[in-house]
MARLUM-340333 format. One record per residue (C-alpha): residue number from 1; residue in one letter; x, y, z. Coordinates in steps of 0.5 Angstrom, whole numbers, plus 500, padded with zeros to 3 digits. Layout:
<nodes>
(node NUM, "A", (X, Y, Z))
...
</nodes>
This chain:
<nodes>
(node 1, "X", (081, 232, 660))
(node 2, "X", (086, 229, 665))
(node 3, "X", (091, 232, 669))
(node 4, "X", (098, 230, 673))
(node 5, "X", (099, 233, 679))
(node 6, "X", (106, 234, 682))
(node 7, "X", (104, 234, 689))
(node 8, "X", (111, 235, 695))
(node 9, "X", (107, 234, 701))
(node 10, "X", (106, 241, 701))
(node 11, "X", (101, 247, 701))
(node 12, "X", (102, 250, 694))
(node 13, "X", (103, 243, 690))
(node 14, "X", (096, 241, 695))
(node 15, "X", (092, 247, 693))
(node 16, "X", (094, 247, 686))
(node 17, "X", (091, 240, 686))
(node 18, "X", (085, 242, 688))
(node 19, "X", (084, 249, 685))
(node 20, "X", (085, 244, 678))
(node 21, "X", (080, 239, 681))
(node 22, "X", (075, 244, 682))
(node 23, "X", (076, 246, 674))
(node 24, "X", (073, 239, 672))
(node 25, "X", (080, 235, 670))
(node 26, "X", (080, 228, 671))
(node 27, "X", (086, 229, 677))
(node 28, "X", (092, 224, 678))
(node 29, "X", (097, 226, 684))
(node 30, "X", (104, 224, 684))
(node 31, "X", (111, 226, 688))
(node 32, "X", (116, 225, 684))
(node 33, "X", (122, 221, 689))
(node 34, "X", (129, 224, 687))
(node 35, "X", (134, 221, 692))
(node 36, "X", (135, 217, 698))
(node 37, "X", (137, 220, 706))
(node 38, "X", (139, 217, 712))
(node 39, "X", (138, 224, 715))
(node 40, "X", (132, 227, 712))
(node 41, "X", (131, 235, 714))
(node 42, "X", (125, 238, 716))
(node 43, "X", (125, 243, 711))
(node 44, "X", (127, 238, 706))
(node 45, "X", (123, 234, 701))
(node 46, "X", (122, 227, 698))
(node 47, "X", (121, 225, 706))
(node 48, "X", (116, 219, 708))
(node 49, "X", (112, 225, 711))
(node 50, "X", (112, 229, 705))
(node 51, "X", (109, 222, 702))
(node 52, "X", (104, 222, 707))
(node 53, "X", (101, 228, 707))
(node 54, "X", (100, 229, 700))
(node 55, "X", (098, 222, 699))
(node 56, "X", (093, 224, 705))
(node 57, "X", (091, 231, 701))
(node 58, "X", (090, 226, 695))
(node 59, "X", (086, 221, 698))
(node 60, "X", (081, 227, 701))
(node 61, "X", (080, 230, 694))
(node 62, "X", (079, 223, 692))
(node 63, "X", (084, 223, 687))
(node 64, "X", (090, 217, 685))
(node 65, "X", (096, 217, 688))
(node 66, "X", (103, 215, 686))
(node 67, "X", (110, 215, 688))
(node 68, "X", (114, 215, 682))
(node 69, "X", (121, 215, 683))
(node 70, "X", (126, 218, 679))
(node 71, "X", (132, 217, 684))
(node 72, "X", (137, 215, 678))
(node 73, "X", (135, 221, 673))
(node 74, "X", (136, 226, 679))
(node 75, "X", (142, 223, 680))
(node 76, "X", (145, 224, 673))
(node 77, "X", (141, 230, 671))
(node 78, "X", (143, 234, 678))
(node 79, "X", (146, 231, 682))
(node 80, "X", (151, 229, 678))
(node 81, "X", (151, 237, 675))
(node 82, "X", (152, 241, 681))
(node 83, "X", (157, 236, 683))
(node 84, "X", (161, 239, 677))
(node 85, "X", (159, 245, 676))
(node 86, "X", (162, 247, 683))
(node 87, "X", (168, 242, 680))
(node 88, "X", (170, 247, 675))
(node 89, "X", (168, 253, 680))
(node 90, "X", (162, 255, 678))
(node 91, "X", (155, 255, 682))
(node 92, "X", (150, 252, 679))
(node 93, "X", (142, 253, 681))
(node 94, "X", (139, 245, 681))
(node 95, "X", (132, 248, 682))
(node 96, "X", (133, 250, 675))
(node 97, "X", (136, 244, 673))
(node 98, "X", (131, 239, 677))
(node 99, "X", (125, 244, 673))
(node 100, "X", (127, 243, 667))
(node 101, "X", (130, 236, 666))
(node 102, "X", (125, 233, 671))
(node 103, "X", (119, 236, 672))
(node 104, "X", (117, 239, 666))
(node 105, "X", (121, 233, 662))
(node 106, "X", (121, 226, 666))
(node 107, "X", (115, 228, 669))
(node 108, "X", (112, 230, 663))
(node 109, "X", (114, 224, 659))
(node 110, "X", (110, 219, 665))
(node 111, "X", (104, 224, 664))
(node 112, "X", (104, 223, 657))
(node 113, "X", (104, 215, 658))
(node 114, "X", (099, 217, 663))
(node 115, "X", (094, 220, 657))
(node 116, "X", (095, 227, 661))
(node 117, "X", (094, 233, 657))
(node 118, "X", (097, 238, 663))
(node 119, "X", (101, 237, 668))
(node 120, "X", (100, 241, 675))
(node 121, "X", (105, 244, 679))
(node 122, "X", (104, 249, 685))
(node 123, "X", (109, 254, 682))
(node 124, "X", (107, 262, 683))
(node 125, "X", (107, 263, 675))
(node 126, "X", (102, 265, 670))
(node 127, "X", (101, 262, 664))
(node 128, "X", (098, 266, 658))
(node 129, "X", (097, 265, 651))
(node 130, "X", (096, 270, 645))
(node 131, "X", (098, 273, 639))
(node 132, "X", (099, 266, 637))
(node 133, "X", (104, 264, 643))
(node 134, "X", (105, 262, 650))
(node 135, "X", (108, 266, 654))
(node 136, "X", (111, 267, 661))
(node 137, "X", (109, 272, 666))
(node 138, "X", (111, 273, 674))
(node 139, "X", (105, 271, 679))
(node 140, "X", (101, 276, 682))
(node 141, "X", (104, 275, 689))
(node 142, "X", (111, 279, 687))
(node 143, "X", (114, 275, 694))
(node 144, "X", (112, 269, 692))
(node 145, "X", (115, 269, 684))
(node 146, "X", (117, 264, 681))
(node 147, "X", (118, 266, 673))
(node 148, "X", (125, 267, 674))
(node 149, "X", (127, 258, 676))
(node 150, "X", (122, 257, 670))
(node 151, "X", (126, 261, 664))
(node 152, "X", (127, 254, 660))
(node 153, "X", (120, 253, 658))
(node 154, "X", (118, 251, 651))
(node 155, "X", (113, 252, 647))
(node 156, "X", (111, 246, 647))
(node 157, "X", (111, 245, 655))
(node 158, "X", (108, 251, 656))
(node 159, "X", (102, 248, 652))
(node 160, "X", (101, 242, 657))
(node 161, "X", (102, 246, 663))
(node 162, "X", (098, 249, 669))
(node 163, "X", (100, 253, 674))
(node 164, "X", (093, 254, 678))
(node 165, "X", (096, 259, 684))
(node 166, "X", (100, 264, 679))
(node 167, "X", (094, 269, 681))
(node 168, "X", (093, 268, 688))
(node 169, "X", (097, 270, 694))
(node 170, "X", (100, 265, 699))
(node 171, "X", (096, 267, 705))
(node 172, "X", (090, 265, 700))
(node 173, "X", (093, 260, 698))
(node 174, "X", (093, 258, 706))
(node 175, "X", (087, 260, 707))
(node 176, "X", (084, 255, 701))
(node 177, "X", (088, 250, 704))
(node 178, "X", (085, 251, 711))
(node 179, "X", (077, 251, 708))
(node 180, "X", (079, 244, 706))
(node 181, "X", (081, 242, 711))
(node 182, "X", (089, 240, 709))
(node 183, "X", (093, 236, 714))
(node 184, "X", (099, 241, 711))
(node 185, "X", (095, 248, 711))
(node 186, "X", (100, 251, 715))
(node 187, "X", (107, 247, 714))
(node 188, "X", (112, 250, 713))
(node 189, "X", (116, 252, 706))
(node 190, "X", (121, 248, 704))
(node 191, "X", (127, 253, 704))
(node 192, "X", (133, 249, 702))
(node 193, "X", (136, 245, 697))
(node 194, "X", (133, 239, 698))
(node 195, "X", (139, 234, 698))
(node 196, "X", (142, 240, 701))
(node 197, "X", (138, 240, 707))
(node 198, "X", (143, 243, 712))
(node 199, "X", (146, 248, 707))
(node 200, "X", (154, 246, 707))
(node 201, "X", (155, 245, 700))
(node 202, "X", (162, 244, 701))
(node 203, "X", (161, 238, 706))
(node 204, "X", (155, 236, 700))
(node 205, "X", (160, 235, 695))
(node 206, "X", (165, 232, 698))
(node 207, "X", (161, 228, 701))
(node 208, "X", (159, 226, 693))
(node 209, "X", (165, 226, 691))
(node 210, "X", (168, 221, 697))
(node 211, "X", (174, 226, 698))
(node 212, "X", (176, 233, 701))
(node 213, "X", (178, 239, 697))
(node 214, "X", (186, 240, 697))
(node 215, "X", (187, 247, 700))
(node 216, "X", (190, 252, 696))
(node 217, "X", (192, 260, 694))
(node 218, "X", (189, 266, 696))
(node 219, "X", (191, 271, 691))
(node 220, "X", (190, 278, 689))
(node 221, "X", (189, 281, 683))
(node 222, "X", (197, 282, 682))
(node 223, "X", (197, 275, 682))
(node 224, "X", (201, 275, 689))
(node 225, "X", (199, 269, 694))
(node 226, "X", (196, 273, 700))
(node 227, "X", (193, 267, 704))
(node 228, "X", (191, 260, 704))
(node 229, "X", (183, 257, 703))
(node 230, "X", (180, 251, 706))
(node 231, "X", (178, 247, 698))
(node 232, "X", (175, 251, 692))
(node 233, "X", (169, 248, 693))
(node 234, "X", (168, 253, 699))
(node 235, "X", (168, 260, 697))
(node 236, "X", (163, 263, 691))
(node 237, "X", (164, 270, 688))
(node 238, "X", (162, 276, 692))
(node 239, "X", (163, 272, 699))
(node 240, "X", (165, 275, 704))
(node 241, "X", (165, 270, 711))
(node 242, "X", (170, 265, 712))
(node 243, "X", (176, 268, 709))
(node 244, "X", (180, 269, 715))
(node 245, "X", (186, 271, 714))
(node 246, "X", (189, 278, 717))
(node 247, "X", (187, 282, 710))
(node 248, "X", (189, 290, 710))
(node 249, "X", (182, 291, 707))
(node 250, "X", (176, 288, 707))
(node 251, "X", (176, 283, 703))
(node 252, "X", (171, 279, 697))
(node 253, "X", (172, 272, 693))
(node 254, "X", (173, 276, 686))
(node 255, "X", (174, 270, 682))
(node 256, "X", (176, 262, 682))
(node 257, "X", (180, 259, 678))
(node 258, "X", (180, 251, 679))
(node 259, "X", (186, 250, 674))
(node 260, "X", (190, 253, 679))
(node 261, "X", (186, 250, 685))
(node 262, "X", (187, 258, 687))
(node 263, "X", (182, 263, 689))
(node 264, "X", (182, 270, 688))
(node 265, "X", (181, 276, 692))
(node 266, "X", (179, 284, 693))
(node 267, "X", (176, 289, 695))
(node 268, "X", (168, 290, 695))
(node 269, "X", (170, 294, 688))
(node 270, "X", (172, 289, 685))
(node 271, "X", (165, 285, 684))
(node 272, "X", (161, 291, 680))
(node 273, "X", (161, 289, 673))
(node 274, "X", (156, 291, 668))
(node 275, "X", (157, 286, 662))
(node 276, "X", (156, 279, 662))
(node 277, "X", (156, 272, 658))
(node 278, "X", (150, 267, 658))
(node 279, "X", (150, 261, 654))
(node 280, "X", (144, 255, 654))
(node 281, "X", (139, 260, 652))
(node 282, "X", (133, 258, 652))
(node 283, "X", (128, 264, 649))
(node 284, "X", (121, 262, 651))
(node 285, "X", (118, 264, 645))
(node 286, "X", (122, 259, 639))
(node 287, "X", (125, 265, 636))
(node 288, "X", (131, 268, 637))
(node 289, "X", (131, 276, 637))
(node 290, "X", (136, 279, 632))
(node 291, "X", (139, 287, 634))
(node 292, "X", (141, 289, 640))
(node 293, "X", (133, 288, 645))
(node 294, "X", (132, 293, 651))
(node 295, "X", (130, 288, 656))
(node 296, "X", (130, 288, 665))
(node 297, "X", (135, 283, 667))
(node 298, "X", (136, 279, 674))
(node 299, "X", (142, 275, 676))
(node 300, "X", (139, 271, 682))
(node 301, "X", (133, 269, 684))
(node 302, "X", (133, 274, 690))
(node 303, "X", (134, 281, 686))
(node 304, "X", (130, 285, 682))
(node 305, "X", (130, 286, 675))
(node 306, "X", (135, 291, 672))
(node 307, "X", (135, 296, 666))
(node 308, "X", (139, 292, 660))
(node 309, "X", (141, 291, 653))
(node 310, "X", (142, 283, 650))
(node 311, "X", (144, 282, 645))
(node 312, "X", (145, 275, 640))
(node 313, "X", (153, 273, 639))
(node 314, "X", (153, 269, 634))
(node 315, "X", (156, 263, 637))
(node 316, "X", (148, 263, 640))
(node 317, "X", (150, 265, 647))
(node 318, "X", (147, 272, 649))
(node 319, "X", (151, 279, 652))
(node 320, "X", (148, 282, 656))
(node 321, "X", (150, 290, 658))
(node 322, "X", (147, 293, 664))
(node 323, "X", (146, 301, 666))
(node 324, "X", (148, 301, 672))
(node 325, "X", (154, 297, 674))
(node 326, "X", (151, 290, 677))
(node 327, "X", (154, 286, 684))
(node 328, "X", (157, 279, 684))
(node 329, "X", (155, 276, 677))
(node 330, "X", (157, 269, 678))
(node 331, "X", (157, 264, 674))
(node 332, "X", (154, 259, 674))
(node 333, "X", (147, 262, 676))
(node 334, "X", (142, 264, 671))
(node 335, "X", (140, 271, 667))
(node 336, "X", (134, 271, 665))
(node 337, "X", (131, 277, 661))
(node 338, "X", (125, 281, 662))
(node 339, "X", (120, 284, 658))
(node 340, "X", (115, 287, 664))
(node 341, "X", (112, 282, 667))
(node 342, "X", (114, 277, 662))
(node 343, "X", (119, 273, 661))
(node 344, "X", (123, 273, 655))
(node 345, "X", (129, 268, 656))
(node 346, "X", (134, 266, 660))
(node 347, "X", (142, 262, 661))
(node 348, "X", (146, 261, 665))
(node 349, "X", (153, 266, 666))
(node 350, "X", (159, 264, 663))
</nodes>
């Protein structure tokens, strides 16, 4: 059986390649060139040297490599989406949407003109299959995780996919790494969005956009102006730093409202809420559960899962009620529900 392996030029996609090599698949390695850089971050990817040592752990497992460049659909796939979801102030996740649009769809697509039956990724996620369907769990090493940026995996995708280190720690996978021989056995993890390797979103979207964001309103829940912003794109809810101003209290981004080009602020209060609306959801079984179903849920990758109920509306989309009152439910970040350690779905906050 042959098996692409999406490799980063780091240590997990390396292991992952070579765990799967040692289960008697006929391995194809590849990176996946997504955008161009003048200025490459160290702690980027798609970089020159990241090509280098993937294709350098490549050539030690004794494996093609290919460069496959898909600049053009991470453009109009991601880029292009984060772009807009920002626009319309929102704050999108493109890992998730680099996930499902290219890794496990482009890519998938090249793997089947391939005549690969699997495509590898050095994701930390297990999947199972039984009782008739494939199913999504959290990887052993819960700091490691990474269920949460895979929730719009179909049933059909699960089937062509291995995810090889789902049950190993990272310090295994290292030491793996490091018994081989890996030239990237203690490379650092990539922490950034790639095309975000600095972490100034703002400067990145105007930079995309090709212009700067007109300041605007503060106001307060009242819809009083109480201060001045440096551009929409500048601020998300919950955030804290760089409002300025001489505010009486402590103050909090609450809300944004693009049409006005405004932005709303309040106290730490004001972001407790129990109840949100997801919509594009994905339920990785195929099947759309009827009736309210008692689940854990998680607004963000960092945060740990929280006691809910979800329910269907009938337009599709999911409501969501937690226990307990929830900080900074944003939109444009993803619900994903949790049923122990499965995953049972996801979408993305309204």
């Amino acid at each position: 059986m042959r098996a692409l392996i999406a490799m980063s030029g780091g240590v997990d996609s390396s292991v992952a390649a070579k765990l799967t090599l040692d289960k008697g698949y006929d391995c194809i390695g590849c990176m996946m060139k997504l955008y161009d850089t003048e200025n490459p971050s160290e702690h980027g990817c798609c970089t020159e040297a990241d090509a280098l040592d993937a294709k350098t752990v490549a050539f030690k497992l004794g494996i093609p490599f290919y460069v496959f460049n898909f600049c053009d659909d991470f453009r109009r796939e991601v880029i292009d989406l984060f772009v807009s979801e920002y626009l319309s102030g929102r704050t999108p996740n493109p890992c998730i949407d680099c996930n499902s649009r290219l890794k496990f769809d482009r890519l998938y697509r090249r793997a089947i003109e391939l005549d690969c039956e699997k495509i590898v990724t050095g994701h930390y996620a297990i999947i199972e299959y039984s009782s008739g369907k494939y199913r999504l769990k959290k990887a052993a090493d819960r700091n490691k995780d990474q269920s949460y940026v895979l929730y719009r995996l179909t049933q059909e995708q699960l089937s062509h996919t291995l995810f090889p280190l789902g049950r190993l720690s990272k310090d295994e996978t290292r030491k793996i790494a490091a018994e081989n021989g890996f030239v990237n056995a203690s490379k650092r993890d990539s922490q950034d969005i790639c095309f975000v390797p600095d972490g100034k979103y703002a400067e990145t979207v105007e930079k995309l956009c090709g212009r700067p964001f007109e300041e605007g309103d503060f106001l307060d829940l009242s819809g009083n102006v109480i201060g001045r912003h440096k551009g929409i794109v500048r601020y998300t809810v919950g955030q804290h730093k760089g409002l300025g101003g001489n505010f009486p209290d402590r103050m909090f981004v609450l809300k944004l409202l693009p049409e006005k080009n405004a932005v709303v602020l309040g106290t730490e209060d004001g972001l407790f809420s129990r109840e949100l609306i997801a919509g594009r959801f994905n339920w990785i079984s195929g099947e759309t559960p009827k009736g309210e179903i008692r689940c854990n849920a998680k607004v963000r990758y960092r945060q740990s899962e929280q006691p809910a109920i979800a329910e269907v509306l009938p337009d599709g989309n999911v409501k969501v009620v937690f226990d307990e009152p929830q900080r900074a439910i944003t939109p444009g970040q993803s619900a994903v529900l949790y049923d122990g350690d499965e995953v049972l779905g996801g979408g993305v906050i309204i």
